[in-house]
C-alpha positions as CSV (number, residue, x, y, z in Angstrom):
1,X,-115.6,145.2,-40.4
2,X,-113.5,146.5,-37.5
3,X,-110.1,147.9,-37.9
4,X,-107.8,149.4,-35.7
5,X,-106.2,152.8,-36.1
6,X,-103.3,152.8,-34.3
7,X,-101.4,155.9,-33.6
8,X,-97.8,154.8,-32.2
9,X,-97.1,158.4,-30.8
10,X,-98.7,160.2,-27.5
11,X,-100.5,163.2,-29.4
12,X,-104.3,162.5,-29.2
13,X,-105.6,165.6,-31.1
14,X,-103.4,163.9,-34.2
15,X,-105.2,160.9,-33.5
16,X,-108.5,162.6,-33.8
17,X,-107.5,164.1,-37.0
18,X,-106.9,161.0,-38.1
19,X,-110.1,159.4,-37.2
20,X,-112.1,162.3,-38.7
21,X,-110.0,161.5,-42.2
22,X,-111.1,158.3,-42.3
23,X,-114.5,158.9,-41.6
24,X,-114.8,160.8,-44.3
25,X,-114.1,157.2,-46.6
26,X,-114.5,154.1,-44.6
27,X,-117.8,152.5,-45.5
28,X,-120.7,152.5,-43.8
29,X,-120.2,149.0,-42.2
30,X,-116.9,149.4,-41.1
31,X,-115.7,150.6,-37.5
32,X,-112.8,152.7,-37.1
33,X,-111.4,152.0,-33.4
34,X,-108.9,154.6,-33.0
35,X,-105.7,153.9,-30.2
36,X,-103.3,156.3,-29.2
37,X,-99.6,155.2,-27.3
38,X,-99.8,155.6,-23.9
39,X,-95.9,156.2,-24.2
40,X,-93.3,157.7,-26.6
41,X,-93.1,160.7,-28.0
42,X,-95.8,163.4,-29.5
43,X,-94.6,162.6,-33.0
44,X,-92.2,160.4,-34.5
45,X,-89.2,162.1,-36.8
46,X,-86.1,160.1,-36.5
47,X,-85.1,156.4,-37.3
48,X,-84.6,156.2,-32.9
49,X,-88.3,157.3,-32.7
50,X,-89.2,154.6,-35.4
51,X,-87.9,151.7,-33.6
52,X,-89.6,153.2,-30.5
53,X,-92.4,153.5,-32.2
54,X,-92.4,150.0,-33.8
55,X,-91.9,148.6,-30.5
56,X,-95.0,150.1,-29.2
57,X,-97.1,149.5,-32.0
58,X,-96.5,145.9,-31.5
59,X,-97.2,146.0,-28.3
60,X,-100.7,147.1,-28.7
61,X,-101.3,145.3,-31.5
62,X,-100.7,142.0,-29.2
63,X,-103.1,143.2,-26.8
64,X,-105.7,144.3,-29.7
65,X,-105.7,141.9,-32.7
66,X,-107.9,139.6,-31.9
67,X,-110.6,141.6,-31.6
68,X,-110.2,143.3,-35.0
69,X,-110.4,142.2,-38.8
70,X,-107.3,144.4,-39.9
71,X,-105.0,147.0,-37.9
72,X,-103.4,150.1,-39.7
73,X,-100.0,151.4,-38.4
74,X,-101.0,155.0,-39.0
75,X,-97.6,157.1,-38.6
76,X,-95.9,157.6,-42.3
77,X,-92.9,155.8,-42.2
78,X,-94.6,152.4,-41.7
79,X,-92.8,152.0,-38.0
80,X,-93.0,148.2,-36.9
81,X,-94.9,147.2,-39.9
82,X,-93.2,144.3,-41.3
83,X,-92.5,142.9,-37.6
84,X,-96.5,143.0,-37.5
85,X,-97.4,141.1,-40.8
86,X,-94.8,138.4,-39.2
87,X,-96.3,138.3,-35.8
88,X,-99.9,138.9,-36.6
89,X,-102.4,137.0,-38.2
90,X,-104.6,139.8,-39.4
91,X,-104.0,142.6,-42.0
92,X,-101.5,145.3,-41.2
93,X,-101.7,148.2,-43.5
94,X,-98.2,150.7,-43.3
95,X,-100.1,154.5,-44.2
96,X,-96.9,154.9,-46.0
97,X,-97.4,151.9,-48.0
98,X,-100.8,152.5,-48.6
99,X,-100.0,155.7,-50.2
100,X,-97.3,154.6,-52.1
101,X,-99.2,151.7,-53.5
102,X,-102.3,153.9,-54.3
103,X,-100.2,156.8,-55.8
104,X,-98.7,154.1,-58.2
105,X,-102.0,152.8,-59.1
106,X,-102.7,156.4,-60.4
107,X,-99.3,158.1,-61.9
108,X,-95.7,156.4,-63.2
109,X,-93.8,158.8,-59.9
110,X,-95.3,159.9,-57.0
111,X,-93.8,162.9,-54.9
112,X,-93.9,163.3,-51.3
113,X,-94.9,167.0,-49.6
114,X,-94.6,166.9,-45.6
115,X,-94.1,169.3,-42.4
116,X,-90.8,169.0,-41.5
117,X,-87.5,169.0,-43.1
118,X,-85.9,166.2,-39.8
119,X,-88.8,163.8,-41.7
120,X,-87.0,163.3,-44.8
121,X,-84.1,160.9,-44.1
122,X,-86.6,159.2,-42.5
123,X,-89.5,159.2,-45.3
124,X,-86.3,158.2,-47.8
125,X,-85.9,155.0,-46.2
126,X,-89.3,154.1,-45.4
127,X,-89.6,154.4,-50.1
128,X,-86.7,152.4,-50.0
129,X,-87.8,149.6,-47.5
130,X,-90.8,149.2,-49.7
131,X,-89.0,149.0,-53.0
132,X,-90.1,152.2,-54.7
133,X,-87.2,154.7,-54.3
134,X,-87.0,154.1,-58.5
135,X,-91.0,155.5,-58.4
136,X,-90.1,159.1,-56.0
137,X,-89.9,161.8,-57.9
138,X,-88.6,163.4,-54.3
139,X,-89.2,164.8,-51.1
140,X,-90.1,168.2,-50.3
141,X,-90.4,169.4,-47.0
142,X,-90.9,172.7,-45.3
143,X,-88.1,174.9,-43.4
144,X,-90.1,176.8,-41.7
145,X,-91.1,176.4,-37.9
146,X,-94.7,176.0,-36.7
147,X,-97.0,176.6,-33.2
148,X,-98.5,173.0,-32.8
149,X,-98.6,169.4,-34.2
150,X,-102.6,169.5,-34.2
151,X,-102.6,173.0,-36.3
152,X,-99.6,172.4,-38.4
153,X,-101.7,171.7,-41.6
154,X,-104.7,174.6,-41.0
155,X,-101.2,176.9,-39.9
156,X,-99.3,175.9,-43.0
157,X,-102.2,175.0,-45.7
158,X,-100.4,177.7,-48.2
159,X,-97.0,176.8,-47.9
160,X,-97.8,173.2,-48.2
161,X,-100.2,173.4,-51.1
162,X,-97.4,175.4,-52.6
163,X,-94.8,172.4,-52.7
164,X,-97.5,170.0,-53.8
165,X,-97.2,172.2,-56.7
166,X,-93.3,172.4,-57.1
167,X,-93.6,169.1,-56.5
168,X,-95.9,168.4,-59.5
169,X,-94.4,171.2,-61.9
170,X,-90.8,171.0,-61.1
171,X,-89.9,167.4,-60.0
172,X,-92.4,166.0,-62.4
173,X,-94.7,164.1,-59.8
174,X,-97.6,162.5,-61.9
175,X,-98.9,162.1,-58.1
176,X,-98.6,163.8,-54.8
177,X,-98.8,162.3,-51.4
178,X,-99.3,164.7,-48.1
179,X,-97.4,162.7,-45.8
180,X,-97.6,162.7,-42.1
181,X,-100.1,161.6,-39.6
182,X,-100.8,165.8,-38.6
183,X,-101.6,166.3,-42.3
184,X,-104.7,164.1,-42.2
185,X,-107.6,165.8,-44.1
186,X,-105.6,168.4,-46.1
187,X,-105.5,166.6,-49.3
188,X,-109.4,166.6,-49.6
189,X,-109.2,170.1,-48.7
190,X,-106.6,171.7,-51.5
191,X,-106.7,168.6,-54.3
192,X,-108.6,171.5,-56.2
193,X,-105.2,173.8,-55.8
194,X,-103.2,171.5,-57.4
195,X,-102.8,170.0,-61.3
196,X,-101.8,166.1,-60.4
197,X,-103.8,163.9,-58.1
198,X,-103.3,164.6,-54.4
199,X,-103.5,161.1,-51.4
200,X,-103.7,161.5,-48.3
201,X,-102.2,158.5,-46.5
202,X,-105.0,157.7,-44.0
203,X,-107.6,157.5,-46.6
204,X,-105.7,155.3,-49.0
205,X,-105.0,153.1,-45.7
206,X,-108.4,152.2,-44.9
207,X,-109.7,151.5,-48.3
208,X,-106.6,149.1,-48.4
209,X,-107.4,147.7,-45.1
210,X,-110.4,147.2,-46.0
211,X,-109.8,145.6,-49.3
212,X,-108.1,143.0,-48.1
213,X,-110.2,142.3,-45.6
214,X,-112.8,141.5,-48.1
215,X,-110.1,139.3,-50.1
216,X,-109.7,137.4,-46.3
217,X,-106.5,136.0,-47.5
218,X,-104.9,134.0,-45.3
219,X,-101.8,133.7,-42.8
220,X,-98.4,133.1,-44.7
221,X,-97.1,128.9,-43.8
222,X,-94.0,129.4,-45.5
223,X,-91.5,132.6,-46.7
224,X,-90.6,135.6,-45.0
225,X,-94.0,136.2,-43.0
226,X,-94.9,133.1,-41.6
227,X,-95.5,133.3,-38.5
228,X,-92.4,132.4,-36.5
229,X,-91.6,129.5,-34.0
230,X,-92.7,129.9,-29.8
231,X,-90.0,131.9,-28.1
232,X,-89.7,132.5,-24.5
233,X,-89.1,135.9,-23.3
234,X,-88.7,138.5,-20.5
235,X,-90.0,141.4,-19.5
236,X,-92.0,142.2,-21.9
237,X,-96.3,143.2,-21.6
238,X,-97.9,139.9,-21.3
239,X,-100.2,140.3,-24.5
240,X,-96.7,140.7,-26.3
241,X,-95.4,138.1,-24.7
242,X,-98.3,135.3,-25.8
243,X,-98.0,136.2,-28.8
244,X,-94.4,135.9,-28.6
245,X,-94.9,132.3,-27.1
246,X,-97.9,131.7,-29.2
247,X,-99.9,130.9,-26.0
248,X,-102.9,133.1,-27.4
249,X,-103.6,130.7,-30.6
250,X,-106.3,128.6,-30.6
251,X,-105.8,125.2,-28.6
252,X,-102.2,126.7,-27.8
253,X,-100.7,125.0,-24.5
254,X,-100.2,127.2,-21.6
């Protein structure tokens, strides 16, 4: 089984820590192929960033999926992830989704605990695009600055494994997700630290991916995610643009 790991931003040492998370639970026959944007920004905070981010993802993904049984959008917020189920015949797993999904499977609310307080507007809308804002016990984030992206979670391990707490004792989280690609790792680290289940977004995304992978369900005909009719465009990457025009199916004209 291969799946791609595709980090829409430009930081690479998030993208290792990502990797290394999902190591740690993919199984041994699957192959993680980590990708990193080539453009953007280091790390994506703002709804802007999101459809920049999207855009991107898509992008690669054009020039990627055929060589790949699943694809995980692994920035929390999910950027460009319903545009991908549309386009793309293989599964694309959202990490926000994933951890959502899995947090529900283990707890009636789930609370979120991330880095940054510019995240939460953001995060909010991501729970409400999949449906679950009526699942959130909240979103807790921290104030407080920090050095690096790559060291945010060794920097702030305390401070974060505090609000997991808060999150748990005063909001009443039955579960708590650690959400943002730079967190990747911390959950196994602390889950001993706090009293509800902890999920770290990567992890839950590749046993998803992977799930459905084995379920090898097939491409939607009809409804929302078919895959949409040939269009023409301009200017955009020529993988993107095939897929666009359809030109890289299987007996597809050219």
């Amino acid at each position: 089984m291969r799946i791609i790991l595709l980090n829409p931003n430009t930081t690479s040492s998030v993208t290792d820590l990502l990797v290394a998370a999902a190591a740690k639970v993919a199984s041994t026959e699957t192959e993680i192929v980590a990708i990193t944007a080539s453009r953007g920004v280091p790390y994506i905070s703002t709804r802007g960033e999101s459809q920049i981010g999207g855009a991107i993802a898509m992008e690669i993904l054009a020039e990627h999926h055929v060589t790949a049984d699943a694809a995980i959008i692994a920035a929390f917020g999910d950027p460009g992830l319903f545009a991908a189920r549309e386009l793309f015949d293989i599964p694309v797993v959202g990490m926000a989704e994933a951890a959502f999904l899995t947090s529900c499977m283990l707890g009636q609310r789930f609370g979120i605990v991330t880095f940054a307080a510019s995240l939460g507007s953001w995060y909010r809308d991501c729970v409400e695009m999949h449906g679950l804002w009526g699942r959130c016990a909240g979103i807790r984030s921290l104030e407080e600055s920090f050095s690096t992206l790559s060291a945010v979670q060794s920097e702030k391990e305390d401070a974060l494994t505090q609000l997991a707490n808060v999150s748990a004792t005063v909001d009443g989280a039955d579960v708590v997700i650690l959400a943002g690609a730079p967190l990747a790792g911390l959950a196994a680290k602390v889950r001993e630290r706090v009293p509800v289940p902890l999920i770290d977004p990567i992890a839950a995304a590749v046993k998803q991916a992977e799930a459905l992978v084995a379920l090898k369900p097939r491409k939607a005909i009809v409804g929302t995610f078919r895959r949409p009719i040939a269009k023409s465009s301009t200017g955009l990457s020529e993988a993107l643009a095939a897929r666009i025009g359809m030109r890289d199916l299987p007996n597809a004209p050219t």
